[in-house]
C-alpha positions as MATLAB code, in Angstrom:
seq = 'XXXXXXXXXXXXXXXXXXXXXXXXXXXXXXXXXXXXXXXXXXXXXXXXXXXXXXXXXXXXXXXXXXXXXXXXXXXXXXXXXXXXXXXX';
ca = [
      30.179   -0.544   -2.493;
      27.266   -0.163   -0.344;
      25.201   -3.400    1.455;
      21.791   -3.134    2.693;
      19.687   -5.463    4.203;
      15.957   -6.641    3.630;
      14.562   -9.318    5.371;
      17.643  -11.075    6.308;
      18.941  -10.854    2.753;
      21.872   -8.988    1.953;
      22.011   -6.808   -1.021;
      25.829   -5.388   -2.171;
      25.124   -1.915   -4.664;
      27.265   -0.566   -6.797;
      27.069    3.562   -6.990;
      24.279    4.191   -4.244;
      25.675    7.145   -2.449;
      24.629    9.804   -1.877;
      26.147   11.805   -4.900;
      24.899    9.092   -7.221;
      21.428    8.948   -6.089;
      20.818   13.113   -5.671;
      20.185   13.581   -9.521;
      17.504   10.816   -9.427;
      15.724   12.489   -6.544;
      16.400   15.954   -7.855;
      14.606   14.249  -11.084;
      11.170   13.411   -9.010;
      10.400   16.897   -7.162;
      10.067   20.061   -8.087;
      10.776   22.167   -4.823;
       8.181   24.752   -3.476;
      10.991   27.302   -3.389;
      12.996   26.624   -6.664;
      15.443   24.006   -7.918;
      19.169   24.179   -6.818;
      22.092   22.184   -6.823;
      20.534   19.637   -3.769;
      16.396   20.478   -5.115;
      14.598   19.879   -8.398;
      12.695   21.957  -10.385;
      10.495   20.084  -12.666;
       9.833   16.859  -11.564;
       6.509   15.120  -10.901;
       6.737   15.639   -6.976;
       5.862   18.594   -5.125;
       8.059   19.735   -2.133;
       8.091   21.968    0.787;
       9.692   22.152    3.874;
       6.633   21.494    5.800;
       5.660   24.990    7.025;
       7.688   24.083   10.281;
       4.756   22.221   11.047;
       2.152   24.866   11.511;
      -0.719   22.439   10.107;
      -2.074   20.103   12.654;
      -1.706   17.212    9.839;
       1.779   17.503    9.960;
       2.291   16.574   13.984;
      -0.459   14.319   13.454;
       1.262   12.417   10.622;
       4.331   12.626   13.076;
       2.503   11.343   16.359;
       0.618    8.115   14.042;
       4.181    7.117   13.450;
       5.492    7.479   16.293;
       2.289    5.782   18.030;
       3.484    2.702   15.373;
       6.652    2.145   16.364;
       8.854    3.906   13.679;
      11.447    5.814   14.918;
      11.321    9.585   15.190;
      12.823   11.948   13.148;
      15.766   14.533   13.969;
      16.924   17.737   12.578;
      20.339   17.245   11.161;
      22.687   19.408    8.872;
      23.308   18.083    5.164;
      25.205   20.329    2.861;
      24.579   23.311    4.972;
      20.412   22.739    5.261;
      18.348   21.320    8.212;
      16.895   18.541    6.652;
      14.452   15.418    8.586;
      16.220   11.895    8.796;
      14.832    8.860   10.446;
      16.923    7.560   13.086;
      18.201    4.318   13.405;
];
């Protein structure tokens, strides 16, 4: 069982892993580069990996966070891909 927190309140959930919550995500994207078994293919969402941030909106998006407070993001290795994970 996983607990989460939101303001101050404790929340226990059942079944929200990661393995349990991939299909649901897989459901809402459709990746730039084709579905797999960690990327969907036909979902409302579409998904790239950012262009490794060639477009100036990208580091801009970045920098307004980061100029807000919210904690930068770091490369990190799920399953074999680099993905972007906030850091706590």
């Amino acid at each position: 069982m996983h607990e989460i927190s939101m303001n101050g309140n404790s929340l226990a959930l059942e079944n929200w892993d990661y393995a349990h919550c991939l299909p649901y995500f897989k459901k809402a994207e459709t990746w730039a580069f084709g579905g797999d078994g960690y990327r969907g293919n036909d979902g409302p969402l579409g998904v790239n990996n950012g262009n490794k941030m060639a477009n100036p909106l990208y580091k801009a998006f970045v920098n307004a966070a980061l100029m807000q407070g919210i904690s930068p993001l770091m490369i990190t290795t799920v399953a074999n891909r680099k993905v972007l994970v906030p850091c706590t």
